[in-house]
C-alpha positions in Angstrom: -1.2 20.2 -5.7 -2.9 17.4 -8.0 -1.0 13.9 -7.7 -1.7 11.6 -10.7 -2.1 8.1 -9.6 -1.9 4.9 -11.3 -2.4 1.6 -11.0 0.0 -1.5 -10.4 -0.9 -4.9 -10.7 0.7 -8.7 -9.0 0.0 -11.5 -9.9 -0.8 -14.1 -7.8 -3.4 -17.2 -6.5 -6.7 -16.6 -4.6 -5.3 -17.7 -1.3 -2.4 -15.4 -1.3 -4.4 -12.8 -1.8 -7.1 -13.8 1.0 -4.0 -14.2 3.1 -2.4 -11.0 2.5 -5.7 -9.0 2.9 -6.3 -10.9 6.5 -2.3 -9.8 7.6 -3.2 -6.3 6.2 -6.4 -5.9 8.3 -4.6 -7.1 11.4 -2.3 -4.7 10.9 -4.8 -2.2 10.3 -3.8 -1.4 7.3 -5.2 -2.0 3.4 -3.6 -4.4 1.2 -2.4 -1.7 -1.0 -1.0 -0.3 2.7 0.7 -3.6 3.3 2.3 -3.7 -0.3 3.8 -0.2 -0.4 5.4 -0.6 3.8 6.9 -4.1 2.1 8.4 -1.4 -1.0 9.4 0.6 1.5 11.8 -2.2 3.6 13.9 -3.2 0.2 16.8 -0.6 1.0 16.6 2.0 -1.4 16.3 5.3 0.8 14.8 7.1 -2.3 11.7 4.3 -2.5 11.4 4.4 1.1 11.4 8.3 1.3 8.7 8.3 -1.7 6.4 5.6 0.1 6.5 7.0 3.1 5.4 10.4 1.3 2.8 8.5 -0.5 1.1 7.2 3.1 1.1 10.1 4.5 -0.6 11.8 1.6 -2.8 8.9 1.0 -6.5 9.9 2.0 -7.9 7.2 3.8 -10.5 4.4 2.4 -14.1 4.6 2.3 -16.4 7.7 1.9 -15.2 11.3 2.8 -18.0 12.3 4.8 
């Protein structure tokens, strides 16, 4: 099964973004990672059930070799 993805866009300073991307890699995790498990602790069951889908689905970063 295809899934279309799209993109979604913040806005914020440099050093936010530095920040978050150092938290992100401590956790292990991408920054797109980090955003999505943030989503996902709001409350709504339905956005948590759908982000959890979308990480598990999510091929990981870098090359597929």
């Amino acid at each position: 099964m295809s899934r279309k993805i799209v993109s979604m866009q913040i806005r914020v300073t440099e050093p936010v973004r530095e920040r978050a991307k150092k938290v992100a890699k401590a956790h292990g995790d991408t920054l797109s990672e980090l955003v999505l498990k943030l989503l996902a602790n709001t409350g709504d069951k339905e956005l948590k059930k759908l982000v959890e889908n979308e990480l598990k689905e999510r091929p990981k970063p870098g090359r597929p070799w």
